[in-house]
C-alpha positions, -999 to +999 in steps of 0.1 A: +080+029-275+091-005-273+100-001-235+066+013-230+049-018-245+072-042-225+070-024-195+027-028-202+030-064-210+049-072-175+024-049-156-003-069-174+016-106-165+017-095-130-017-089-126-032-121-141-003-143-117-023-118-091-053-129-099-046-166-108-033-169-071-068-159-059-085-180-075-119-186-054-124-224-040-162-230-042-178-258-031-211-273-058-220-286-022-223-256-007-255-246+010-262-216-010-266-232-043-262-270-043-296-274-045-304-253-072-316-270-107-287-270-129-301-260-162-331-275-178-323-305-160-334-322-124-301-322-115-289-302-089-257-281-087-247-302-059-252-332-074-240-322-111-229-288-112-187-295-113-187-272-145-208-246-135-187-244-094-155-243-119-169-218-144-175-195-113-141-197-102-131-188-142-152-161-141-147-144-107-110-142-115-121-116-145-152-103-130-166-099-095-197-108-083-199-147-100-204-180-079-219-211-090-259-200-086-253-165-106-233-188-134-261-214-135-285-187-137-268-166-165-261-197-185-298-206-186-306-170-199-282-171-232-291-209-240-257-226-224-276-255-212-287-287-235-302-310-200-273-311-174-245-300-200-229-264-204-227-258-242-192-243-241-195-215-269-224-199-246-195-195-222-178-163-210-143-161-225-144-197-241-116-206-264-116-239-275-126-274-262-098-306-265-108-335-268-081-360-253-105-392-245-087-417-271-051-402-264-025-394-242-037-357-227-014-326-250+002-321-216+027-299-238-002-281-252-016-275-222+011-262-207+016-237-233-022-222-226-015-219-192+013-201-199-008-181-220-027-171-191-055-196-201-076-210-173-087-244-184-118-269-172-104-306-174-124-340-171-113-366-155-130-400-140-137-405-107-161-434-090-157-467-091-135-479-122-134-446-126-165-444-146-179-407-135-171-379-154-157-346-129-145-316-143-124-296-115-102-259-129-067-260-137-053-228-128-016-230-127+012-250-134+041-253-113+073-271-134+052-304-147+027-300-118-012-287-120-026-265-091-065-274-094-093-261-075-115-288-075-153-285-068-164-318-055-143-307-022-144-273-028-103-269-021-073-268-042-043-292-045-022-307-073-040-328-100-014-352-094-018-358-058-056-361-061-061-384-099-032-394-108-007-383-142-026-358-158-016-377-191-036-408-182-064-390-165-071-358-183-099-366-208-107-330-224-103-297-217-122-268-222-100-236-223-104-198-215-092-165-219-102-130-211 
């Protein structure tokens, strides 16, 4: 029996590492939705919808069929929106939120989600002074190195090579879980 449930839990581990690899790069400037109004808000998703292009990613890796219009769209019908801002419990497969603004980013902690299998939506600054909130999707970690797929180019690098120590520049983190 105990083979059995091993032999499950490393067909199950291989799967999600499946799936985490194809993680979908969207773009919120993409022509198909970046000027759709992002909640109940005159925002746009290509002006403000980082969340909702990384929440699509999240969400396609579990379930087909999501980009960032179908996410903006389903979040307005089951209340996730106050203005511009996702409320985060009206989220598919939401865990938790960190808040890591007046500290050092739990890069320990974080690490131990991911190797959970959490996916996890991270703000950092970006602008001049670096002023801007931008949330972009961590979805893997490589030794002490983040693979994001960030929406404001719609690709996927290293947070590292693109904002600097995740320590410094990780604010919060919103985490998920199927």
């Amino acid at each position: 029996m105990r083979k059995l449930a091993s032999i499950a839990l490393i067909a199950g581990l291989a799967a999600l590492a499946a799936a985490v690899n194809d993680v979908v790069a969207f773009s919120q400037a993409d022509a198909r939705w970046r000027n759709e109004r992002l909640g109940n808000s005159n925002l746009t998703i290509g002006q403000a919808g980082c969340v909702v292009t990384s929440l699509a990613s999240v969400w396609r890796v579990w379930e087909n069929g999501w980009d960032p219009k179908t996410v903006n769209n389903e979040l307005k019908r089951v209340g996730g929106f106050s203005g511009p801002n996702v409320v985060w419990a009206k989220s598919r497969y939401f865990r938790t939120l960190k808040d890591w603004s007046a500290v050092a980013a739990d890069t320990p902690y974080l690490n131990a989600r991911l190797d959970e299998g959490c996916l996890v939506v991270v703000q950092t600054m970006i602008g001049a002074g670096r002023r801007d909130p931008h949330w972009v999707l961590v979805y893997k970690r490589e030794g002490v190195r983040y693979r994001i797929m960030d929406p404001l180019y719609g690709d996927k690098t290293f947070f590292a090579d693109r904002y600097g120590d995740p320590k410094r520049w990780i604010y919060k983190a919103a985490f998920y879980k199927r």
